[in-house]
C-alpha positions in Angstrom: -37.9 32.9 29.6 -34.7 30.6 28.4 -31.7 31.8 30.2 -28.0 31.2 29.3 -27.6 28.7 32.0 -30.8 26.9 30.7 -29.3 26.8 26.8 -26.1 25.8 27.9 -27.5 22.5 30.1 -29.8 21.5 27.0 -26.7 22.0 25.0 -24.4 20.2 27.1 -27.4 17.3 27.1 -27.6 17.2 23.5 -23.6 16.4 23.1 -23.4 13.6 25.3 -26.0 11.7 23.7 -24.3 12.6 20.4 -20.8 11.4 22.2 -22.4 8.2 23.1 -23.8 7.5 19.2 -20.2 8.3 18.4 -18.4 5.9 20.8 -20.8 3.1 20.1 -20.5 3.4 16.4 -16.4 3.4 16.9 -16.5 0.2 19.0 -18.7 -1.4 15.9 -16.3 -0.5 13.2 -12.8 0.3 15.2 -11.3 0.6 12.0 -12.8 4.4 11.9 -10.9 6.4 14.6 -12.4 9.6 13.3 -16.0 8.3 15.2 -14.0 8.2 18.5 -12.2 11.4 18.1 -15.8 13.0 17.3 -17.3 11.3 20.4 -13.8 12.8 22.3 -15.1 16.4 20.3 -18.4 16.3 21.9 -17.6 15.0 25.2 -15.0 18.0 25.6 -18.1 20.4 24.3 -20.3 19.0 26.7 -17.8 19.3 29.8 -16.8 22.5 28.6 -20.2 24.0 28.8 -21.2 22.3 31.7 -18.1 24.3 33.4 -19.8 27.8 32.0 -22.7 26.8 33.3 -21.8 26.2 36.9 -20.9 29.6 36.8 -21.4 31.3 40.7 -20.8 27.6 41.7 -17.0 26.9 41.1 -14.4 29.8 40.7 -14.5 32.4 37.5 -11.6 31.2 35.9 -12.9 27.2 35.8 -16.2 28.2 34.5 -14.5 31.6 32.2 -11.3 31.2 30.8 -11.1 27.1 31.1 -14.9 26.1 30.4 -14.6 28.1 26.9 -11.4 27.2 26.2 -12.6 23.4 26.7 -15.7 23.8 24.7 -13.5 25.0 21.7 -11.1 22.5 21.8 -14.5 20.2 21.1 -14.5 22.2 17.9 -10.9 21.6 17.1 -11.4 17.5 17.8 -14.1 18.0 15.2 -11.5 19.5 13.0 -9.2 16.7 13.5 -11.6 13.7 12.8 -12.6 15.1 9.4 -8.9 15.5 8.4 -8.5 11.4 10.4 -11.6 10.6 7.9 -9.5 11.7 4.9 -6.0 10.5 6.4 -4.6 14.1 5.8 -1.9 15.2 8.1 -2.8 17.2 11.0 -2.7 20.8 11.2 -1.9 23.1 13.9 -4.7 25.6 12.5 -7.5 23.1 14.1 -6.1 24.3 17.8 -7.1 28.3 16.6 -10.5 28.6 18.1 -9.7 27.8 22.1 -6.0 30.3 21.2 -8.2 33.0 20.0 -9.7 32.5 23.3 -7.2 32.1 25.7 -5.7 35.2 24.5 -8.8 37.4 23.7 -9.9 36.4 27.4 -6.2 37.7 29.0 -7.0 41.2 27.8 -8.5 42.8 30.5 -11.2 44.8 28.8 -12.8 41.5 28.0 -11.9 39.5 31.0 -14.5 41.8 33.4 -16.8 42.4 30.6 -19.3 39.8 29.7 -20.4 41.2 26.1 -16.6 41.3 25.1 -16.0 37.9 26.3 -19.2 36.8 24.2 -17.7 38.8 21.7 -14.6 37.1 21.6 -16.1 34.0 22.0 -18.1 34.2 19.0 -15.3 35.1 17.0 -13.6 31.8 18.3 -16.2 30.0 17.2 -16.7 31.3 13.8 -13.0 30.5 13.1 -13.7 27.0 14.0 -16.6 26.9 12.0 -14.5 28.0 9.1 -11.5 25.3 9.4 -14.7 23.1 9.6 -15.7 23.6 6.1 -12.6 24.0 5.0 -12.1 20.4 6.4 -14.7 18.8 4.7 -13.8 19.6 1.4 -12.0 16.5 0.1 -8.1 16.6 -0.4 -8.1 14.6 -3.3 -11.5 16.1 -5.2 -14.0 13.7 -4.4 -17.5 15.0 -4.8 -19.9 13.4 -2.4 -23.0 15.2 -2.1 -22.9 15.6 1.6 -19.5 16.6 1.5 -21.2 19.9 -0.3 -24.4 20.2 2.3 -22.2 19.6 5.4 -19.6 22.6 4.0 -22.9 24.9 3.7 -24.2 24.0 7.3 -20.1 24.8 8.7 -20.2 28.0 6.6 -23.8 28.9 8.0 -22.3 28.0 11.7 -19.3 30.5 10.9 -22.0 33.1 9.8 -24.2 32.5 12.9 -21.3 33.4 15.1 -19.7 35.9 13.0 -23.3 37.9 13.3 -23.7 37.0 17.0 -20.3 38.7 17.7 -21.6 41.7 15.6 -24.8 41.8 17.1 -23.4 42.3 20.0 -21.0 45.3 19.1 -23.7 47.0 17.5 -26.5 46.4 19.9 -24.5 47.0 22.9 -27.0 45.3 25.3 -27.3 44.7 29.0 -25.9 42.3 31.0 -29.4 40.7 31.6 -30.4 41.0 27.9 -26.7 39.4 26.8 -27.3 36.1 29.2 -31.0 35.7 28.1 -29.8 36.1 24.0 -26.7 33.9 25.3 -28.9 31.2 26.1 -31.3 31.6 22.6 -27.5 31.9 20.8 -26.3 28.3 22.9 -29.8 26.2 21.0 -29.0 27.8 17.6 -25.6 26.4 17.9 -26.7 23.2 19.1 -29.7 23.0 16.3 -27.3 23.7 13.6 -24.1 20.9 15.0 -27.2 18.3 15.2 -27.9 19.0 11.5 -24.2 18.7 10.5 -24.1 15.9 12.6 -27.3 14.1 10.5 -25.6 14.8 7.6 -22.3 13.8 8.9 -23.8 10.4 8.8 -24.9 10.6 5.3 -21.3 11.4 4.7 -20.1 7.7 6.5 -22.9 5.8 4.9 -22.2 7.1 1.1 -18.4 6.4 1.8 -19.7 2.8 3.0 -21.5 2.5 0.1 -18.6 3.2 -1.9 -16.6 0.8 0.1 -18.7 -2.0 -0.3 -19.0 -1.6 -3.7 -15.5 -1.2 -4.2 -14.9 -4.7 -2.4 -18.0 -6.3 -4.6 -15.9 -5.5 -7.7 -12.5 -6.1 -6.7 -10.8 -9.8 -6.4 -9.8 -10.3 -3.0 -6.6 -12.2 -4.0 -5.0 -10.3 -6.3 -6.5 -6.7 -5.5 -7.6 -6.0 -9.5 -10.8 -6.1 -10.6 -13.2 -9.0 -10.7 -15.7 -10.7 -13.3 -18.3 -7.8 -12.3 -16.2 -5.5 -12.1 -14.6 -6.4 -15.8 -18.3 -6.3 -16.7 -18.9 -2.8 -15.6 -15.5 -1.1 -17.3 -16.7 -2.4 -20.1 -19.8 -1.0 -20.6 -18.1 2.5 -19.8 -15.5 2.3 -22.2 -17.8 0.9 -24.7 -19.7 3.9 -23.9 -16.9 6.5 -24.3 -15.1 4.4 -27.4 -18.3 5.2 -29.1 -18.0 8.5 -28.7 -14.2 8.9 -29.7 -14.4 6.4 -32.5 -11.9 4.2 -31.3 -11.1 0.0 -31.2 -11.5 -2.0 -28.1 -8.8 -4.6 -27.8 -9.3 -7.8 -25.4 -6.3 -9.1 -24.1 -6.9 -12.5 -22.5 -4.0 -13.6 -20.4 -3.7 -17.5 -18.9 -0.5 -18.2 -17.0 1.5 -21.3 -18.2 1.4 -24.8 -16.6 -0.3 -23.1 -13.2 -1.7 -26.5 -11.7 1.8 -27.9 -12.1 3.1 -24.3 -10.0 0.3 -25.2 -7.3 0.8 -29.1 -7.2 5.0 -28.9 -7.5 5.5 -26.0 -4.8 2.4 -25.3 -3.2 -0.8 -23.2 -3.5 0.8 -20.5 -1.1 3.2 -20.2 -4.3 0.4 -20.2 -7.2 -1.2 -17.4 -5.1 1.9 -15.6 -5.3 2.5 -16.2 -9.1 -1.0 -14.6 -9.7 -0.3 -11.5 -7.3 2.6 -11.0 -8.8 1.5 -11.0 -12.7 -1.5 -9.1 -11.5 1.4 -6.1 -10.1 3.0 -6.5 -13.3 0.2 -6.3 -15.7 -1.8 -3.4 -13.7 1.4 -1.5 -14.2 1.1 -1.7 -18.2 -2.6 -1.2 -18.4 -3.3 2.2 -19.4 -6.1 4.4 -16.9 -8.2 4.6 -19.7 -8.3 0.9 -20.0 -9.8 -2.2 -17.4 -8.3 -4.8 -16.0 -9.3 -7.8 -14.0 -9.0 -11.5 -13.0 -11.3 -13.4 -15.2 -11.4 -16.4 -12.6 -8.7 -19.2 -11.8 -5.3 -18.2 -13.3 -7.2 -16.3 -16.6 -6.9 -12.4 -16.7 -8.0 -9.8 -19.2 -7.4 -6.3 -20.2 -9.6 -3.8 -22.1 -7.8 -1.0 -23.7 -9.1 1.5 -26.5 -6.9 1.8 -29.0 -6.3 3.9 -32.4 -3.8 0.8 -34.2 -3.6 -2.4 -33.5 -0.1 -2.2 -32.9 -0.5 -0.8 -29.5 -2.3 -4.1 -28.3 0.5 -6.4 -29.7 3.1 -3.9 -28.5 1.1 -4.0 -24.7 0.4 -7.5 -24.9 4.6 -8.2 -25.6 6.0 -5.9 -22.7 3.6 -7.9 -20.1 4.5 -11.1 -21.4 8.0 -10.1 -21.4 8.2 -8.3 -18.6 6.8 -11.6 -16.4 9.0 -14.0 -18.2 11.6 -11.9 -16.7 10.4 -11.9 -12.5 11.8 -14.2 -10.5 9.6 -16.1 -8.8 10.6 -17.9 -5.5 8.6 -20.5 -3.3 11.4 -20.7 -0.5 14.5 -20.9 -2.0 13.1 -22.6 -5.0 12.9 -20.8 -7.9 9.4 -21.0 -9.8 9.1 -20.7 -13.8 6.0 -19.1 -14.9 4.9 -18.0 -18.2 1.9 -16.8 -19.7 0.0 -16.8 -23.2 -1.5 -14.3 -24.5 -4.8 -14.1 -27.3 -5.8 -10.6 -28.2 -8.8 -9.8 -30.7 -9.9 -6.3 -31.9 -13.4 -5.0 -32.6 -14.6 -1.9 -33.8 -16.3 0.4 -30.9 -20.2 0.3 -33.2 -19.8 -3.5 -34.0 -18.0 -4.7 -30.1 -19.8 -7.3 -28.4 -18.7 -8.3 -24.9 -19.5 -12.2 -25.8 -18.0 -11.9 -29.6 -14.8 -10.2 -27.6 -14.0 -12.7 -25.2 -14.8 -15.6 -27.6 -12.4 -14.2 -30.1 -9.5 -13.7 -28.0 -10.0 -17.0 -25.9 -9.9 -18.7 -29.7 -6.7 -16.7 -29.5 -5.1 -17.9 -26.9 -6.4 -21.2 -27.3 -4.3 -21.7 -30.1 -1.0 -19.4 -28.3 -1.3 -22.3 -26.1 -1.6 -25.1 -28.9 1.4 -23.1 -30.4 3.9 -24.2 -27.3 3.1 -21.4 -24.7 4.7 -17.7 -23.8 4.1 -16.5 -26.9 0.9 -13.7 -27.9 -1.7 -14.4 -30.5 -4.2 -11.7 -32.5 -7.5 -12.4 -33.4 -8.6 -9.5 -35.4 -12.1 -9.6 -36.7 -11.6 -6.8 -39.1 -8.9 -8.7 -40.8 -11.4 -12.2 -40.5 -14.0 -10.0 -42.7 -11.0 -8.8 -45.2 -9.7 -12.1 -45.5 -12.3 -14.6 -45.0 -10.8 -18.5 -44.3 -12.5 -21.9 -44.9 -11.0 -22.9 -41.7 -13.1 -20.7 -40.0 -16.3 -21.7 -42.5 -18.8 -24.0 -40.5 -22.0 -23.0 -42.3 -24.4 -26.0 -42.4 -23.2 -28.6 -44.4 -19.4 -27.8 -44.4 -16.9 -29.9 -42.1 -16.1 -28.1 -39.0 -12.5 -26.9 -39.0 -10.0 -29.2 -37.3 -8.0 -27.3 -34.4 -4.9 -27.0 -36.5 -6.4 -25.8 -39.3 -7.6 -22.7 -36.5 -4.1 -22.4 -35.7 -3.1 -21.7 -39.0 -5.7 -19.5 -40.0 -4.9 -17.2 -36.6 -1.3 -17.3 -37.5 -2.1 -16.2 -41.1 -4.8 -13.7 -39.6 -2.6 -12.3 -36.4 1.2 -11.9 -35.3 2.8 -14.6 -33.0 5.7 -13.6 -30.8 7.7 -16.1 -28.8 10.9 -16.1 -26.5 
C-alpha cells in the first residue's frame, strides 16, 4: 500500500528530472529566464518535499513548518516565471501560498495535528493553483490555445486541493488513513503539474512559432515588414476591403539620390537614412493599413481608403515630414528626399501585380519630374479619361516617356517643395 513517504519520494523524483529539462532548455536559449526560474520552482518543490519526507529523520520543524513552506515557494517561482514569460511586473500575491502556511502552521491547533496541517496545506496549495491560472491568462489578450488548456489544468489543481482540504474536514480520518490518502493526494499532484508542464511546452513552441514567423516577415534593417510580409497584408486587407467596399491605395516610396548617400558618407549612413524614413513613415501608416521595405531603398504602403484624397494627403505629410529630419553622418549633415507614386484600385478589380505596376509608373515619372515631389496613378480616372499616351495596342507607337509623364500629370496631382 503507497504511503505518504513513498508519494512524496516519487514526487520529489519527478521534479528534478523536470528541473533538469528546465535548466537545459535555459542554457540553449538564455534569452528565456522564465525556463530557469521554473527549473529554480521545481528544484525548491523537490527539496521541499524531500525535507517532509525525512520526517522522524531530521527535527519537526525542518521537515513541518520549513519543508512545506519550501515546497510552496516552488509554487510561487512557478508564479513568477509565467508573469517573467509575459514581462509583467512582479507581484507580491505569488509569495501567498508558503504565508498561508507559515501562519496556518503557527496556530497551535494545527501545528500538533496532522489533518489540520494537511488541511492547511491544501488550502495553500489551492491558492497557488489559483494565481497560477490567473497567471497564464495573457496581459495583453493574446489567445493561444494552450494558454486556455494550461488555465483549466491550474483551475483543476486548485479544485484538487480545495476538495482534499474538504475531504479532510468532512471525513475526519485517522492518522494512519490521512498519511496513506497523503501519499495517493502527493501523485495526483504530481500527475496533474506533469500535464501542465506538457502543455507548458506547447505554450513555448506556439510562441516560437510565432517568433519565427514574426522574424520571417519582418526586415531586419529597418524593423517594418518585408516583401512576404507586404504579400501577406495584402491579401488580408484585400480580403476585408472587399467586404467594406472600400479602395486600396499603393503608395510606393524610393528615397532620392540614395547610392550617392552611401558612396558620399558611407553605408553606415544610408542604413540610417532608411531606419529613419522607415520611423517616420510607420508613424503615418494607419493600423488598418501595411507597410514594408520593398527591397533596396524602395518602400510601400497599403491603406484602404474611402477618397483618394486621403492617399495624396498621407502620401504629402511623409514626404514632408522626411524632407524635414535632419539627417547626420558625423557632423555632416545628409540631404535625403524621397518620391512618391501612388495608384488607386477598386477593392473587386485590385490586383497585387496591376497595383505595384501602376504606382511604380508613378513614381517613375515623380522621379523623371525632378524628385521630392508625389505622383497619382489612378486607374479609375485612366478608364474615365482614356490617353493615347498610354495606347500601345498592336500597331500603335509605344508612348515615349514624356508623353507618360504628361498623361500622369494630367491623370494625378503633383506636389513639390
Amino acid at each position: 500500500m503507497l504511503n505518504m513517504t513513498t508519494g512524496l519520494t516519487i514526487w520529489c523524483s519527478e521534479a528534478i528530472t523536470l528541473a533538469t529539462v528546465l535548466l537545459l532548455a535555459w542554457r540553449h536559449d538564455r534569452k528565456s529566464p522564465a525556463y530557469l526560474i521554473w527549473a529554480l520552482g521545481f528544484t525548491v518543490s523537490a527539496v521541499g518535499f524531500a525535507l517532509v519526507a525525512a520526517r522522524g529523520l531530521i527535527p519537526d520543524i525542518w521537515s513541518i513548518q520549513i519543508g512545506n513552506a519550501v515546497a510552496l515557494l516552488g509554487e510561487s517561482a512557478w508564479i513568477v516565471g509565467f508573469r517573467v514569460l509575459d514581462r509583467r511586473r512582479l507581484e507580491w500575491s505569488a509569495f501567498l501560498p508558503p504565508a498561508i502556511w507559515l501562519i496556518g502552521v503557527s496556530l497551535p491547533w494545527v501545528t500538533g495535528n496532522f489533518a489540520n496541517r494537511v488541511i492547511v496545506y491544501d488550502l495553500a496549495g489551492a491558492v497557488g493553483a489559483t494565481l497560477l491560472a490567473f497567471a497564464v491568462h495573457p496581459g495583453d489578450g493574446r489567445r493561444e490555445p494552450a494558454r486556455g488548456q494550461l488555465g483549466i489544468v491550474f483551475v483543476a489543481l486548485a479544485c484538487f486541493c480545495f476538495g482534499s482540504a474538504l475531504w479532510m474536514v468532512l471525513a475526519a480520518p485517522s492518522l494512519e488513513e490521512a498519511m496513506i490518502y497523503r501519499g495517493y493526494m502527493a501523485l495526483g499532484y504530481g500527475l496533474l503539474v506533469i500535464i501542465a508542464i506538457v502543455l507548458n511546452g506547447k505554450l513555448l513552441m506556439e510562441r516560437a512559432e510565432r517568433r519565427w514567423r514574426a522574424i520571417s516577415i519582418t526586415d531586419t534593417l529597418t524593423g517594418v515588414l518585408n516583401r512576404r510580409g507586404l504579400q501577406e497584408s495584402y491579401e488580408i486587407l484585400v480580403g476585408k476591403g472587399q467586404q467594406q467596399q472600400q479602395k486600396l491605395a499603393a503608395l510606393l516610396f524610393d528615397l532620392d539620390h540614395f547610392k550617392k548617400i552611401n558612396d558620399r558618407h558611407g553605408h553606415q549612413a544610408g542604413d540610417a537614412v532608411l531606419v529613419e524614413f522607415a520611423r517616420i513613415a510607420r508613424q503615418f501608416v494607419p493600423r488598418t493599413g501595411a507597410f514594408g521595405r520593398m527591397g533596396g531603398e524602395e518602400f510601400v504602403a497599403f491603406v484602404p481608403i474611402d477618397e483618394q484624397s486621403q492617399a495624396e494627403a498621407l502620401a504629402e505629410t511623409i514626404r514632408a515630414d522626411f524632407c524635414r529630419v535632419p539627417l547626420l553622418a558625423g557632423r555632416t549633415l545628409v540631404p535625403a528626399t524621397v518620391s512618391i507614386g501612388v495608384s488607386i484600385m477598386p477593392h473587386d478589380t485590385v490586383s497585387w501585380d496591376r497595383l505595384i505596376s501602376f504606382a511604380d509608373h508613378a513614381l517613375y515619372a515623380a522621379k523623371r519630374a525632378g524628385r521630392n515631389c508625389t505622383i497619382l496613378f489612378n486607374e479609375t480616372e485612366t478608364a474615365r479619361e482614356p490617353d493615347a499616351a498610354f495606347a500601345a495596342d498592336e500597331g500603335e507607337l509605344v508612348p515615349t516617356l514624356d508623353d507618360q509623364i504628361h498623361a500622369l500629370r494630367r491623370m494625378g496631382t503633383l506636389a513639390r517643395m
